[in-house]
FIZAVO-122393 format. One line per field, with one value per residue (C-alpha): residue number from 1; residue in one letter; chain; x, y, z. Coordinates in steps of 0.001 Angstrom, whole numbers, plus 500000, padded with zeros to 6 digits. Layout:
% FIZAVO-122393
num <- [NUM;...];
residuo <- [A;...];
cadena <- [A;...];
xx <- [X;...];
yy <- [Y;...];
zz <- [Z;...];
//
This chain:
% FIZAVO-122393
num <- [1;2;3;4;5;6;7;8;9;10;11;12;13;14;15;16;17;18;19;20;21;22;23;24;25;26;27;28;29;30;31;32;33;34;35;36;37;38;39;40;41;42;43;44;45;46;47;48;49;50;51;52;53;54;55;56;57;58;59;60;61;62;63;64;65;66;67;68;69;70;71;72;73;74;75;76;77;78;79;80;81;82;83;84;85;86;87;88;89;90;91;92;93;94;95;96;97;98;99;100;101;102;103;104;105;106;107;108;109;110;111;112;113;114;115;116;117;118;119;120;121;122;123;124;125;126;127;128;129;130;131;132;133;134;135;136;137;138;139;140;141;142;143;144;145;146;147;148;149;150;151;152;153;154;155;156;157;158;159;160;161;162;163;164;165;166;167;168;169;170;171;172;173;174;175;176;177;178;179;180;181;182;183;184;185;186;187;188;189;190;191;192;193;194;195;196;197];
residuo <- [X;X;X;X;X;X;X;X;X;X;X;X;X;X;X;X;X;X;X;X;X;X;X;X;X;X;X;X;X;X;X;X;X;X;X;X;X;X;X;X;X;X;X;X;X;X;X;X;X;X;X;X;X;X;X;X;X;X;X;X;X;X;X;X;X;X;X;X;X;X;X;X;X;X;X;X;X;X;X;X;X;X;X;X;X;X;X;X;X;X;X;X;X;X;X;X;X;X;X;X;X;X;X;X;X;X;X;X;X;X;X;X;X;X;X;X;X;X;X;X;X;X;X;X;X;X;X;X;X;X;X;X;X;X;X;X;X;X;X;X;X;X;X;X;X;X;X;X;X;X;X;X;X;X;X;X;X;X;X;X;X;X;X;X;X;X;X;X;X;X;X;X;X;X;X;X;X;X;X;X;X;X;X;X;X;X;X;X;X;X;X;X;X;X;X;X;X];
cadena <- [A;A;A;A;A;A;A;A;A;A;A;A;A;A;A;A;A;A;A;A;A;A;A;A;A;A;A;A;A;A;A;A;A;A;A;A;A;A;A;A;A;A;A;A;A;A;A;A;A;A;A;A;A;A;A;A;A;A;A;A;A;A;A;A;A;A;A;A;A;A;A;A;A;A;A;A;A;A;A;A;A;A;A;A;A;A;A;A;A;A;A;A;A;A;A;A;A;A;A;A;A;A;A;A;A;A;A;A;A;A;A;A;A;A;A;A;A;A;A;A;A;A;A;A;A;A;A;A;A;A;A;A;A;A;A;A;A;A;A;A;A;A;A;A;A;A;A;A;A;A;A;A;A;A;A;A;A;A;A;A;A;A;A;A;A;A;A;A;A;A;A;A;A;A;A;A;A;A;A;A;A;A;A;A;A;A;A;A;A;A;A;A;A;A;A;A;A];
xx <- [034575;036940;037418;040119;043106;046448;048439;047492;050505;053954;054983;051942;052976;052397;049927;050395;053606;052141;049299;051011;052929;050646;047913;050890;051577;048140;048342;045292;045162;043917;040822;040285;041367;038516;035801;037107;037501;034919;037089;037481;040318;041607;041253;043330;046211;046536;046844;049355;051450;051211;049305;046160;046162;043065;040682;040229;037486;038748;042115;039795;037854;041713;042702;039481;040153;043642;041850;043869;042545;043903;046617;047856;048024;049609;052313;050676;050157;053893;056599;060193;059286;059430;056031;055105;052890;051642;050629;047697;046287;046976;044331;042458;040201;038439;036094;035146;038810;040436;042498;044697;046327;047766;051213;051860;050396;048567;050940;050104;051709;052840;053395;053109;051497;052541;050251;049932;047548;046437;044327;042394;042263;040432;040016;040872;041661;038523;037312;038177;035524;036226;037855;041463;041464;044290;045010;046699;050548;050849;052314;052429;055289;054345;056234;054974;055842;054220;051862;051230;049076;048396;048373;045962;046803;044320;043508;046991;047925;051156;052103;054018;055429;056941;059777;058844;058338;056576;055953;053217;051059;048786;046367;045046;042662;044591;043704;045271;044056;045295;044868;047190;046350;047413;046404;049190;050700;051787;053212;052184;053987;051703;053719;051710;051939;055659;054652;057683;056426];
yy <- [561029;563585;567262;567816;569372;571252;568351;565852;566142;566909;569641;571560;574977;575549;578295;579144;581399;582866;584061;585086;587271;589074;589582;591755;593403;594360;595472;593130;591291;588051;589054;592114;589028;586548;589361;589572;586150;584570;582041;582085;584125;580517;578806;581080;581153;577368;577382;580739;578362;575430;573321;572554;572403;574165;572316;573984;575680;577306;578286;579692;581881;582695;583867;585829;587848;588331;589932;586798;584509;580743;579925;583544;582775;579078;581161;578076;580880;582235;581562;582968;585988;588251;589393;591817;594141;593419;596956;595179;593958;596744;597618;600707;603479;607012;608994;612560;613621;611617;608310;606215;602959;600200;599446;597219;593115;593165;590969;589509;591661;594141;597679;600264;600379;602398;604279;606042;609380;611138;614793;616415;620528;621258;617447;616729;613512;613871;616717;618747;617002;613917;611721;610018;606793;605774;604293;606072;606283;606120;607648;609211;610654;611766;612561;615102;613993;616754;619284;621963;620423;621955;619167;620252;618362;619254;622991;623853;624196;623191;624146;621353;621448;618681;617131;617993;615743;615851;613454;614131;611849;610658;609922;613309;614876;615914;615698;616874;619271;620307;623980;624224;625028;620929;617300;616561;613331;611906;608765;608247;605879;605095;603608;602181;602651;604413;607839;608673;609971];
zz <- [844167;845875;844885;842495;844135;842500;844421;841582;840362;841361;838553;839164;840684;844555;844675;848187;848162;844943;846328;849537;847470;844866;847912;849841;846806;846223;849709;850707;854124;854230;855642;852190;850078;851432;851231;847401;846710;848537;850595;853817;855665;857707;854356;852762;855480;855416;851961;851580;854645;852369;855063;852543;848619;847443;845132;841564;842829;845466;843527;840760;843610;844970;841269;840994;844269;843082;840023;837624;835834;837370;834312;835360;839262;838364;835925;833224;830558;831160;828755;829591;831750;828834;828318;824721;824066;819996;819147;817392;820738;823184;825287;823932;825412;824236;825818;824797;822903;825179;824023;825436;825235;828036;826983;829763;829697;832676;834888;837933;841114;838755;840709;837807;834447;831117;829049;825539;825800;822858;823753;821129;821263;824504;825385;829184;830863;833482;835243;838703;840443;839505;842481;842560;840440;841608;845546;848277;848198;844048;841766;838196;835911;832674;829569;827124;823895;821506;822170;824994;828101;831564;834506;837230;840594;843849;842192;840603;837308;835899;832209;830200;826817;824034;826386;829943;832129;835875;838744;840945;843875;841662;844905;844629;842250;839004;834972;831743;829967;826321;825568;823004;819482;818403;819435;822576;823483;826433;828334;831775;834194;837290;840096;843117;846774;846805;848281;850888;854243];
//
């Protein structure tokens, strides 16, 4: 019995543009995308040109690389492109005094990501050692809503207060630190690969 392919039936979704797309928005060349996803690089270049239809299998490997699951990379899970965040079901963190929440869905090719961070008196967001999390060429804008926090980026300090605001390459070492006398609170909008030479 053959291989089940995506071409069993006409209203299923052509993967091949789709993954085209969210692997150059990723910034992944074919050959990055095979090492992820286990399929070969040719494989994946007839199938981005629309010259094979992957089996299940393969699109499933495909999705995985693409870090989706395969309803997400086949848009079956999508309703009208409106996506909300239940504040119920947000994605939450802490570590140390450090919380924060995602309040972005995490969409497939999406280029920047929303967060909710709550400091504690003398918490910090990571450490000066600690290395950029983030890749080359992104960046971060932050919005202080209450609360007094100093933003180190590669060795300087930056004092913020309820209301300011500061964009920064997030590609280089940096954490918040709260040394006020309160908990702080702050929104942080990461934005990848849009450094300007």
């Amino acid at each position: 019995m053959p291989a089940t392919t995506l071409q069993t039936a006409e209203k299923t979704p052509k993967i091949g543009p789709r993954s085209r797309a969210l692997r150059e928005a990723m910034g992944l060349s074919l050959r990055e995308l095979a090492e992820r996803s286990g399929v070969s690089a040719p494989m994946l270049s007839q199938v981005e040109r629309g010259e094979t239809s992957p089996t299940l299998a393969v699109a499933e490997k495909i999705a995985a690389g693409l870090e989706l699951t395969l309803s997400q990379l086949l848009r079956l899970d999508e309703g009208e492109h409106v996506a909300v965040s239940r504040a119920a079901r947000r994605r939450r963190y802490e570590r140390g005094g450090h919380r924060f929440e995602e309040l972005t869905p995490p969409l497939p090719g999406q280029r920047a990501d929303v967060s909710l961070h709550t400091l504690k008196v003398g918490a910090t967001t990571g450490g000066p050692s600690d290395p950029p999390i983030h890749e080359p060429g992104s960046r971060e804008t932050a919005v202080v809503l209450t609360g007094l926090l100093a933003l180190v980026v590669d060795g300087t300090r930056h004092q913020l207060r309820a209301g300011d605001s500061v964009t920064f390459d997030a590609d280089l070492p940096h954490h918040f630190e709260n040394d006020g006398e309160e908990q702080a609170r702050f929104l942080a909008v990461i934005a990848a690969g849009l450094r300007r030479s």
